[in-house]
MARVEXKE-843434 format. One line per field, with one value per residue (C-alpha): residue number from 1; residue in three letters; chain; x, y, z. Coordinates in Angstrom, 1 decimal, padded with zeros to 4 digits. Layout:
<nodes>
i = [NUM; ...]
aa = [Ala; ...]
ch = [A; ...]
xx = [X; ...]
yy = [Y; ...]
zz = [Z; ...]
</nodes>
This chain:
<nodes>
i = [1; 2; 3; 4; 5; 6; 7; 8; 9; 10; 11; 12; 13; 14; 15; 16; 17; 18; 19; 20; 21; 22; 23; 24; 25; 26; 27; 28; 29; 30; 31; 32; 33; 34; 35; 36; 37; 38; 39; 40; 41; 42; 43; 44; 45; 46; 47; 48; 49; 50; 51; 52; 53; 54; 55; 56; 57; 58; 59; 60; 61; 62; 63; 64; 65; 66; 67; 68; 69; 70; 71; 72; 73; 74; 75; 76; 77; 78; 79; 80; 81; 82; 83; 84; 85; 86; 87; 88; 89; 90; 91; 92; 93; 94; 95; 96; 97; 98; 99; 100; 101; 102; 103; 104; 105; 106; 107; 108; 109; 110; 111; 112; 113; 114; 115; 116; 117; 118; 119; 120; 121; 122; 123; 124; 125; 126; 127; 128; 129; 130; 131; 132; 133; 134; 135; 136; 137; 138; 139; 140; 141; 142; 143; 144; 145; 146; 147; 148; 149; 150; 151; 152; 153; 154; 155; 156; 157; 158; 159; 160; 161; 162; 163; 164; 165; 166; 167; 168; 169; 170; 171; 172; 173; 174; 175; 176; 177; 178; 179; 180; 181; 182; 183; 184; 185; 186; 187; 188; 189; 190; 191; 192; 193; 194; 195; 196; 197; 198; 199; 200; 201; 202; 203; 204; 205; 206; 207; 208; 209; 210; 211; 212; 213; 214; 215; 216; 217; 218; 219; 220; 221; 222; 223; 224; 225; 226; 227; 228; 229; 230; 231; 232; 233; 234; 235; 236; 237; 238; 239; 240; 241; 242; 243; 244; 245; 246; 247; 248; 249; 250; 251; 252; 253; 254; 255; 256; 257; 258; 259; 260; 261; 262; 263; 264; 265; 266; 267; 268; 269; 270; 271; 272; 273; 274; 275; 276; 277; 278; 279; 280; 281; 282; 283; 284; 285; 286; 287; 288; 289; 290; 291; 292; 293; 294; 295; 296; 297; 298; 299; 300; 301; 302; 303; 304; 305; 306; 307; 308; 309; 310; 311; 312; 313; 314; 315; 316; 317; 318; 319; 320; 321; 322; 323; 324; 325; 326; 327; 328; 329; 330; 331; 332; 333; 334; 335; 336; 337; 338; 339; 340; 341; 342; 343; 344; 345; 346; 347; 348; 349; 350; 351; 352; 353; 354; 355; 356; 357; 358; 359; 360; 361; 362; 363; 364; 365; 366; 367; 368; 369; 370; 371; 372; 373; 374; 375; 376; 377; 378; 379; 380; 381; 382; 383; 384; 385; 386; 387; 388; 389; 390; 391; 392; 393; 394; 395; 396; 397; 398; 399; 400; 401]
aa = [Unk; Unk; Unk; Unk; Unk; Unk; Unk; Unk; Unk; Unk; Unk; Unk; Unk; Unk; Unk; Unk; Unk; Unk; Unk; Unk; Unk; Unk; Unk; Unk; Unk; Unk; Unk; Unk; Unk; Unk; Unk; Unk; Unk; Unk; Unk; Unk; Unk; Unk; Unk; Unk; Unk; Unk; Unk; Unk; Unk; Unk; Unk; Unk; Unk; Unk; Unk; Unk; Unk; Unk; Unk; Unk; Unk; Unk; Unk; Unk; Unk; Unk; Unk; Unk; Unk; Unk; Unk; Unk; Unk; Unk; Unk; Unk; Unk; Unk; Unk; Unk; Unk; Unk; Unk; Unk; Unk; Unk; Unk; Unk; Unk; Unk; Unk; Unk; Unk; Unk; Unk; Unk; Unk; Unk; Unk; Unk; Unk; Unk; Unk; Unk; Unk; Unk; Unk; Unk; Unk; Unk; Unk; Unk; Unk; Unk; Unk; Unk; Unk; Unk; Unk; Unk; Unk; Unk; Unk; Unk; Unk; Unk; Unk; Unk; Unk; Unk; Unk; Unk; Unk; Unk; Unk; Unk; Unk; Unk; Unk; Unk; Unk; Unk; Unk; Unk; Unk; Unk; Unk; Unk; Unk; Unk; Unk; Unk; Unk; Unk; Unk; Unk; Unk; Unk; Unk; Unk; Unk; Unk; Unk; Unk; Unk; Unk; Unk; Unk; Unk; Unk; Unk; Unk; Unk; Unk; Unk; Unk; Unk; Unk; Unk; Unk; Unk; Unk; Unk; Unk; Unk; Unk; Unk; Unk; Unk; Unk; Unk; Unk; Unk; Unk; Unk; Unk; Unk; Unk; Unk; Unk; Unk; Unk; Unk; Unk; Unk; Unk; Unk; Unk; Unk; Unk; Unk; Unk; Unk; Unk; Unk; Unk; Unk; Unk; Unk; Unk; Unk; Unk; Unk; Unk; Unk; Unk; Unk; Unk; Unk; Unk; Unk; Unk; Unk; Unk; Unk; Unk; Unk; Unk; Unk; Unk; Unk; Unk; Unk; Unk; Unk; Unk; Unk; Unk; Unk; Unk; Unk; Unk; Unk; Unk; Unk; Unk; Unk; Unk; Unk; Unk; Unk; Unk; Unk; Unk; Unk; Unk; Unk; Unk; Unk; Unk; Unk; Unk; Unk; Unk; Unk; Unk; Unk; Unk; Unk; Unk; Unk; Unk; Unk; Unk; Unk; Unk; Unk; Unk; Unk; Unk; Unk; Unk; Unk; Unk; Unk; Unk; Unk; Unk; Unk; Unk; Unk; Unk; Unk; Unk; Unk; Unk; Unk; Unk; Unk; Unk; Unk; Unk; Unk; Unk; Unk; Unk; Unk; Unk; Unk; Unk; Unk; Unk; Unk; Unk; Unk; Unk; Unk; Unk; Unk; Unk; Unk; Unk; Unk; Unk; Unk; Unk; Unk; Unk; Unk; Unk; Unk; Unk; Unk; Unk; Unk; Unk; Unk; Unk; Unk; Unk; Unk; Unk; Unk; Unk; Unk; Unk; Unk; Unk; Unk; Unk; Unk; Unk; Unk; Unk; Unk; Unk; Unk; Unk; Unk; Unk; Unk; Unk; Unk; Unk; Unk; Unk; Unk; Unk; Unk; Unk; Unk; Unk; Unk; Unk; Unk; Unk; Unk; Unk; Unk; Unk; Unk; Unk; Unk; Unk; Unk; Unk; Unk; Unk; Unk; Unk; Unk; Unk; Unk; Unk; Unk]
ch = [A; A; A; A; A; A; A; A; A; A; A; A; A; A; A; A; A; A; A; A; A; A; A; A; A; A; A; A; A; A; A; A; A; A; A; A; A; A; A; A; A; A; A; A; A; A; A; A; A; A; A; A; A; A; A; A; A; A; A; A; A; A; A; A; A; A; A; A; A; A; A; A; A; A; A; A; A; A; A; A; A; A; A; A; A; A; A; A; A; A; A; A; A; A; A; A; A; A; A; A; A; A; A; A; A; A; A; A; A; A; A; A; A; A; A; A; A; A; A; A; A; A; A; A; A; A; A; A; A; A; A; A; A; A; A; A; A; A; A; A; A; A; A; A; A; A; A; A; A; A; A; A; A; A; A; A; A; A; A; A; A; A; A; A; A; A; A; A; A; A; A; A; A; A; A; A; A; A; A; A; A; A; A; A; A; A; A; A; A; A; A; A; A; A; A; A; A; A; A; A; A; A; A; A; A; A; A; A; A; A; A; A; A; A; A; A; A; A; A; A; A; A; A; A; A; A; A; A; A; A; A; A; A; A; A; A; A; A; A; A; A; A; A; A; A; A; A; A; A; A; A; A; A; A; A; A; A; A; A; A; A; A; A; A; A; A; A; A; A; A; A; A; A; A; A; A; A; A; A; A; A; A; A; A; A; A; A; A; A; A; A; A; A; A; A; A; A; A; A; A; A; A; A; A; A; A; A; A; A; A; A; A; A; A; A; A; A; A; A; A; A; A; A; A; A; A; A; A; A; A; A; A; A; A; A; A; A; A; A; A; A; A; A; A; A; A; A; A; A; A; A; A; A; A; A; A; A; A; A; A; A; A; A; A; A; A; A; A; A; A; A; A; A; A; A; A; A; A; A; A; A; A; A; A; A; A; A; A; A; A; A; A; A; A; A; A; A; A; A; A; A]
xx = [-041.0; -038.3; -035.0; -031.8; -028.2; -026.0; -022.4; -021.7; -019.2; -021.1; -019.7; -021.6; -023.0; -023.8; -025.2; -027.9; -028.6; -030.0; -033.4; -033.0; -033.9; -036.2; -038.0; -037.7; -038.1; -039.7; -036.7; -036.0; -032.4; -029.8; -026.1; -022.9; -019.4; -016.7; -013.3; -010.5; -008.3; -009.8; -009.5; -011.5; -013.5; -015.3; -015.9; -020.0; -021.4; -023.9; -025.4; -025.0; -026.6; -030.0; -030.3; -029.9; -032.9; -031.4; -033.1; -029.8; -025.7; -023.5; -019.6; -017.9; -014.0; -012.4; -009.3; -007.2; -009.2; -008.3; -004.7; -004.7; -006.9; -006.7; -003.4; -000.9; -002.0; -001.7; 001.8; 002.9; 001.8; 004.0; 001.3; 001.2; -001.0; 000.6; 003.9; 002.8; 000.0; -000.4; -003.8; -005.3; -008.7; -008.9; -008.3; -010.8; -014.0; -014.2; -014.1; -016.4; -018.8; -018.5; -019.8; -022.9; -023.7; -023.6; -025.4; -027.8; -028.8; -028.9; -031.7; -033.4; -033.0; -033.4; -031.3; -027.4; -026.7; -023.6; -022.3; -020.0; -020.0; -020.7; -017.9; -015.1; -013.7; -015.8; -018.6; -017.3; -015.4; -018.5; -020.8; -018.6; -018.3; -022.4; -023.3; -020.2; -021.7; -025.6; -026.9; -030.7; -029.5; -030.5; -028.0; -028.7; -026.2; -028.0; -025.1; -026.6; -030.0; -031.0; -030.2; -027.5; -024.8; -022.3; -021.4; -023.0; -026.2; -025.6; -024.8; -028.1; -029.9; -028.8; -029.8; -032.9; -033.7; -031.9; -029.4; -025.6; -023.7; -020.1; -017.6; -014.4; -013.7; -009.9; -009.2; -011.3; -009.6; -011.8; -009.8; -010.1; -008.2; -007.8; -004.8; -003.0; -003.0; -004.2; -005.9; -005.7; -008.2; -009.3; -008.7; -005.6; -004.5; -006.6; -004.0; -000.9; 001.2; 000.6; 003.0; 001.6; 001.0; 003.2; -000.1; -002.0; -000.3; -001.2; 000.3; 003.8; 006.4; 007.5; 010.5; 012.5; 011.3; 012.2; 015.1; 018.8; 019.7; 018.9; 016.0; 016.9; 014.1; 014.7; 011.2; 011.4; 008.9; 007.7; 006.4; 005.9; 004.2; 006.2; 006.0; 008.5; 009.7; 013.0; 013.1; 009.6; 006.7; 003.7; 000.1; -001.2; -002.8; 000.1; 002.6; 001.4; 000.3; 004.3; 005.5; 003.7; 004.5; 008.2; 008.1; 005.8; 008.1; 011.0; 008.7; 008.4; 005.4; 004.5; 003.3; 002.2; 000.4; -002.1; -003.8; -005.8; -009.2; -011.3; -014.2; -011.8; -010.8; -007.2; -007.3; -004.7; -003.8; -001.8; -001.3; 000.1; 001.5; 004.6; 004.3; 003.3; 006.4; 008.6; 007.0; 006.8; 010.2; 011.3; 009.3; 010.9; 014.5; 013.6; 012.5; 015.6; 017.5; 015.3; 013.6; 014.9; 015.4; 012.6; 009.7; 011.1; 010.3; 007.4; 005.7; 006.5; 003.8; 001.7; 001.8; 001.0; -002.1; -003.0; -002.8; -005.3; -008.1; -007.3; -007.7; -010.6; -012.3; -012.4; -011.4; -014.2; -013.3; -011.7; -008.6; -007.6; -008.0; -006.1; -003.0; -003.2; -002.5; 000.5; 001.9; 001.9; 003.4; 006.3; 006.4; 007.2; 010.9; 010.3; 011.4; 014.3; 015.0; 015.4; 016.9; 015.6; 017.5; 015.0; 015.9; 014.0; 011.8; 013.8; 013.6; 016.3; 017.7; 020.2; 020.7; 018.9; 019.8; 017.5; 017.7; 016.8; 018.7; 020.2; 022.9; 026.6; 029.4; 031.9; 030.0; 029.7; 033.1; 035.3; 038.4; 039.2; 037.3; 037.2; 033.8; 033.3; 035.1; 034.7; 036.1; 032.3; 030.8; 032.1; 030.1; 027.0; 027.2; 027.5; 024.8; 022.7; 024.0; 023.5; 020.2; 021.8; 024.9; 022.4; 020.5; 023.4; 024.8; 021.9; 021.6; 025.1; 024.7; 021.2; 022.7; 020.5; 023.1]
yy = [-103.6; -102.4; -102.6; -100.9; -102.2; -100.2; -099.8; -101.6; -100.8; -101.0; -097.3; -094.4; -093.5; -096.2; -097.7; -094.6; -094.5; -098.2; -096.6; -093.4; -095.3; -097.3; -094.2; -092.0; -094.2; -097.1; -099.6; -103.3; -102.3; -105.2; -104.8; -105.4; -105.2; -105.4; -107.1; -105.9; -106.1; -104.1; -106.9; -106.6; -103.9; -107.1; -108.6; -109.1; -106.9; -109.4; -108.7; -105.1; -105.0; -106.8; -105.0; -101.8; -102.5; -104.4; -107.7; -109.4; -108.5; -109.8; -109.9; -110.4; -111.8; -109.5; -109.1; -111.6; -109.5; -106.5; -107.3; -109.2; -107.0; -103.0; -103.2; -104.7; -102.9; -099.5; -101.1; -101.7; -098.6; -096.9; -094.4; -092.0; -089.3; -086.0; -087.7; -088.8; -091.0; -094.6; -094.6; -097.2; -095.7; -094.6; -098.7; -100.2; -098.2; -099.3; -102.7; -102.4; -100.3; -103.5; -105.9; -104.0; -103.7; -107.6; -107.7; -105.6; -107.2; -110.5; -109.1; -107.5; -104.1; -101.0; -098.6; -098.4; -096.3; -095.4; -093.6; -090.9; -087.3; -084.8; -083.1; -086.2; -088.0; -091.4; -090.0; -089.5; -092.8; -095.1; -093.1; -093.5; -097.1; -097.6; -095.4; -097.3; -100.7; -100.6; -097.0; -098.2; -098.1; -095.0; -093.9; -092.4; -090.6; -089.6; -086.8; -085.0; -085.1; -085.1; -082.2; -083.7; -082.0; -083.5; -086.0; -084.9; -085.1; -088.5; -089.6; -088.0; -089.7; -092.9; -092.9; -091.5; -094.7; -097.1; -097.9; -099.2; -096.1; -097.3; -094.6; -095.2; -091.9; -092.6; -092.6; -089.4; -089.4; -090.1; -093.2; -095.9; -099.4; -102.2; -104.7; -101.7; -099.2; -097.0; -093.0; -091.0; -087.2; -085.0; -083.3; -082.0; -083.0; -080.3; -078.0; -078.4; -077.1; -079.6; -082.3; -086.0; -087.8; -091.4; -092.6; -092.0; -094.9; -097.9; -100.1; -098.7; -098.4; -094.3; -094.6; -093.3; -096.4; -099.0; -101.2; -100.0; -102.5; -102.5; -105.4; -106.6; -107.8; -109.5; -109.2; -111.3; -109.8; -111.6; -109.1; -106.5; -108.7; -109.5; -113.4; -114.3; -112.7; -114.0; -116.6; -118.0; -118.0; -115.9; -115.9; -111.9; -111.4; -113.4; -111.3; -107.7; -109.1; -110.2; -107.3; -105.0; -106.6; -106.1; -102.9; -101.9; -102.9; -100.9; -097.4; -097.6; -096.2; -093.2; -090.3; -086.5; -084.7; -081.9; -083.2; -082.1; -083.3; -083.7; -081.9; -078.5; -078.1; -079.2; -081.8; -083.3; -086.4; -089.0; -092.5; -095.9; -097.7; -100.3; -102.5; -100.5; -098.3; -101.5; -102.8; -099.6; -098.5; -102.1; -102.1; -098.9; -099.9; -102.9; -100.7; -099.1; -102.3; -103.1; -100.6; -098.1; -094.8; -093.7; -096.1; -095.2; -091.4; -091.8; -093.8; -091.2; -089.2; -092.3; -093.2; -089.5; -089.4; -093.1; -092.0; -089.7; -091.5; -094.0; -091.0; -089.7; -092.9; -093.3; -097.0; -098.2; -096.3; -096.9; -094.8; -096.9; -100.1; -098.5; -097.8; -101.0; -102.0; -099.7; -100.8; -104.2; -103.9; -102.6; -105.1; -108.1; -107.9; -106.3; -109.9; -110.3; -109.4; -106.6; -106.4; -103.4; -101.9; -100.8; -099.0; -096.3; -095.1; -095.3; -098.0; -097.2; -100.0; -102.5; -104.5; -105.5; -108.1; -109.1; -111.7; -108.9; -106.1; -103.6; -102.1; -103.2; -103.1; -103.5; -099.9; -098.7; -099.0; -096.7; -098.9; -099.6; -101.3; -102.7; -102.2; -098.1; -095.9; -092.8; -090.6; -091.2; -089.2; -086.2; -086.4; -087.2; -084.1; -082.1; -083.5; -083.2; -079.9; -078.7; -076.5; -074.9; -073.9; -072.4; -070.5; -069.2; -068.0; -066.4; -064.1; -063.0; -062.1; -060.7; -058.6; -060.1; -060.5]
zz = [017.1; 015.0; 015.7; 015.9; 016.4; 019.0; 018.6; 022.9; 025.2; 028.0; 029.1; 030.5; 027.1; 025.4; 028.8; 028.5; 025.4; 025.5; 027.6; 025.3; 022.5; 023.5; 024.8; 022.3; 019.2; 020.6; 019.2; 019.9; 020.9; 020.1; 021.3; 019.6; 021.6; 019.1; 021.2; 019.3; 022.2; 025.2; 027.6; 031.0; 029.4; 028.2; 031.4; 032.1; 029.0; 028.2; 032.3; 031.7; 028.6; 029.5; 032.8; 030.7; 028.5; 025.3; 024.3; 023.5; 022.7; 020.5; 021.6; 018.6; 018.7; 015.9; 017.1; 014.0; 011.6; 013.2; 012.5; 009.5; 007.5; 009.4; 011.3; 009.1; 005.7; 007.4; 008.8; 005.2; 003.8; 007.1; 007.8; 010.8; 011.1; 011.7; 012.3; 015.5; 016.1; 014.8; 013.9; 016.5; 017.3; 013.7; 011.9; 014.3; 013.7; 010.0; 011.5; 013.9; 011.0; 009.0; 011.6; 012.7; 009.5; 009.1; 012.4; 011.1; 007.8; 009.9; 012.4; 009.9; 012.0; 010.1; 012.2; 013.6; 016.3; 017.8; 021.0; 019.2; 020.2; 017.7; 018.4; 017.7; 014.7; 015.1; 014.7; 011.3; 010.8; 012.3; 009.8; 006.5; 007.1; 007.3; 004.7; 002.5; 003.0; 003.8; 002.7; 003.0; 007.1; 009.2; 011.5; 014.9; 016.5; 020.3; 021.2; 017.9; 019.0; 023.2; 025.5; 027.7; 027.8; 029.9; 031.9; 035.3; 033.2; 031.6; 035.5; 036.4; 033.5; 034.3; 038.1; 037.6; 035.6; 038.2; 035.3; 036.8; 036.3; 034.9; 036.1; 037.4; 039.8; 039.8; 036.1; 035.1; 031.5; 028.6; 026.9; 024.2; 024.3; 022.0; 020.9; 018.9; 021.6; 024.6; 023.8; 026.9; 026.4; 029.0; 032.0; 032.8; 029.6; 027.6; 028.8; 026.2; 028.6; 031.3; 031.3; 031.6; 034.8; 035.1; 037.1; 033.3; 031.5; 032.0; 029.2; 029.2; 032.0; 032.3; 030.9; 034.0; 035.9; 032.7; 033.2; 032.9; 030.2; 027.0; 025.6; 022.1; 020.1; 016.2; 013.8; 010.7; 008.3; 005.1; 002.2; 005.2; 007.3; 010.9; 011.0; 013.6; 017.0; 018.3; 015.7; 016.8; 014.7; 015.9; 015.1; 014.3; 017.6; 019.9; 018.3; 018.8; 022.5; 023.5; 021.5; 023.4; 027.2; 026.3; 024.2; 027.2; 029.8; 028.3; 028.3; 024.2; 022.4; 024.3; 021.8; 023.2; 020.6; 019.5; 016.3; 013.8; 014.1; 010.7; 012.5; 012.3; 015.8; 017.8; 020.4; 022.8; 023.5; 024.8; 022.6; 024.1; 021.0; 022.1; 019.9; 017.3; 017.7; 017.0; 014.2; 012.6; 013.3; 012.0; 009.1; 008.0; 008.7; 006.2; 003.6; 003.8; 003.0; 000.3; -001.6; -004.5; -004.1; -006.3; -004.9; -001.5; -001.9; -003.7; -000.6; 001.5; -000.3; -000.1; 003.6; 004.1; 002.0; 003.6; 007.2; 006.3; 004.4; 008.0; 010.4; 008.1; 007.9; 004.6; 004.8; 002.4; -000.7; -004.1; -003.3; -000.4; -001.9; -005.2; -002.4; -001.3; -004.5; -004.7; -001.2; -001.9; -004.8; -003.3; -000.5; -002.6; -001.2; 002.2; 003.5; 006.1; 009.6; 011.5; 015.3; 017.3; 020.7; 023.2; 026.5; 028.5; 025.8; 022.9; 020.3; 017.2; 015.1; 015.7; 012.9; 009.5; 006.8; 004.0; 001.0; -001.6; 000.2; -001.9; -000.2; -001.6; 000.7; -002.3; -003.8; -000.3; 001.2; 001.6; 001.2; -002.2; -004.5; -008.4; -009.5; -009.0; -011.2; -009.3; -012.8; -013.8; -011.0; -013.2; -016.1; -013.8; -011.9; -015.1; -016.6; -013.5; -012.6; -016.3; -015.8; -012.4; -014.5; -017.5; -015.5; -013.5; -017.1; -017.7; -015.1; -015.6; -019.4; -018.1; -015.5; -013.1; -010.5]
</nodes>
């Protein structure tokens, strides 16, 4: 038989779509259940897989590599998608492409499928990665092709063919989990206008509820990368994981938004990020210390254009790797540490100090000083006002005015 590697959560979807193949295209079907963080989610997938109709699963620990080689260069590059969103659905799909590609090539299978609607961004992000890596695979994509329609019909599917129908009937949301962050979609929530249940999150405390004192938190970063947490050294994973229980704790990291899907339509959601919220917000502060003016501004435009090719997944490309480049170029003094405030929600800075820091209190102060001679600003602005001044003359001789 020939044989196809599915993309495994061992969901509603993907739990169908183990008998759909093997009716429909007559498929060895192999599982693969990326953990990059979802926790229970995990708990008897190899049991739910083989009673569903697959021959065997791989659960595959990716959660280090997750960080080390998704998380951390999007952190460095500071990009956020829309302003908003911090990308944690959007880094892990590349990852998980990557390893059921490997997966793939290893059992000699000749097809990837995945559980992705058509109408949804990882359809998109799952596909890239594939077609980046192994573009001899064919992809299969089961929303795209049978006549279910919705979920009461995937239910019906699934009990017609005695599969174990995995529904949880008091969290009716559509969401996605991993070390990074919690997606909330659906519901009530496809109305903008309806404000957010407290009974929806379930990695942050609502902020109203969060304690009445302050939590301090101090990140030391090394060349953008957050190495210690309260002066203790912290492997990848350990550190978002007690970031995010306090961060959590405090109600940081909730993010409301409508965003721009790449398939051309608005969707809503609501994103669980606490200990991405720090780390960004800490990163940035750091930058501030320590990089230029120009290079500063000029990564703006770049963690703009990154966020996309992330949300886009376009991870596997020449451009992105070409950023990278760019980022971590200007991350060779984004060393120090910075100490963040975090209390009912917010999370603003409290402190930063840095070995290459560029801020002068001697130029800064507004006491006096020996090394400014503020005379010069005079010829600067002239010179810098010169073309505002020229054109301003012009228009009077012109009679423009």
């Amino acid at each position: 038989m020939a044989k196809v590697i599915l993309a495994y959560s061992g969901g509603l979807d993907t739990s169908i779509i183990i008998s759909w193949l093997i009716e429909n295209y007559g498929y060895e079907v192999i599982c693969m259940a990326a953990d990059v963080g979802q926790g229970k989610e995990l708990d008897n997938l190899n049991e739910k897989a083989i009673k569903s109709g697959a021959s065997k699963i791989y659960i595959e620990d990716l959660r280090r590599e997750f960080v080390e080689e998704y998380i951390y260069p999007t952190l460095k590059a500071g990009a956020i998608y829309e302003g908003k969103y911090l990308l944690g659905t959007s880094m892990a799909r590349p990852l998980i492409a990557k390893r059921l590609v490997e997966i793939a090539k290893q059992e000699g299978a000749e097809a990837i499928c995945h559980g992705a609607t058509g109408k949804g961004n990882d359809q998109i992000r799952f596909e890239l990665g594939i077609k980046a890596l192994a573009p001899e695979l064919k992809i299969i994509a089961p929303w795209r092709e049978w006549s279910i329609r919705s979920r009461e019909e995937a239910i019906e599917y699934a009990i017609a063919r005695g599969i174990e129908v995995p529904v949880a009937k008091d969290r009716p949301y559509s969401t996605d989990r991993n070390l990074w962050h919690m997606s909330h979609e659906g519901v009530d929530l496809e109305d903008p206008w309806n404000e957010p249940k407290d009974d929806i999150l379930l990695m942050i405390t609502p902020p109203e509820q969060a304690p009445d004192q302050p939590a301090y938190v101090e990140i030391e970063f090394e060349q953008g990368i957050p190495v210690k947490l309260d002066g203790t050294s912290l492997d990848p994973v350990a550190m978002i994981e007690k970031l995010n229980e306090i961060a959590g704790a405090n109600g940081v990291g909730i993010a409301d938004m409508v965003e721009n899907r790449l398939v051309g339509m608005k969707s809503r959601g609501v994103y669980e990020t606490p200990a991405g919220t720090v780390l960004f917000n800490a990163h940035r502060e750091l930058e501030l210390l320590t990089l230029d003016r120009a290079t500063m501004h000029f990564k703006e435009i770049v963690a703009g254009r990154y966020a996309e090719l992330v949300y886009d997944g376009v991870w596997f490309a020449p451009i992105r790797e070409a950023l990278d480049a760019f980022v971590d170029s200007t991350q060779r003094t984004v060393t120090g540490t910075v100490r963040m405030k975090l209390y009912k929600g917010s999370c603003t800075p409290a402190g930063a100090k840095s070995p290459y820091s560029l801020y002068s209190e001697e130029l800064s102060t507004f006491s006096r000083d020996e090394i400014y001679n503020q005379r010069d600003a005079e010829g600067f602005i002239n010179l810098f006002g010169l073309p505002l001044k020229v054109r301003a003359l012009m228009k009077k001789n012109a009679g423009l005015e």
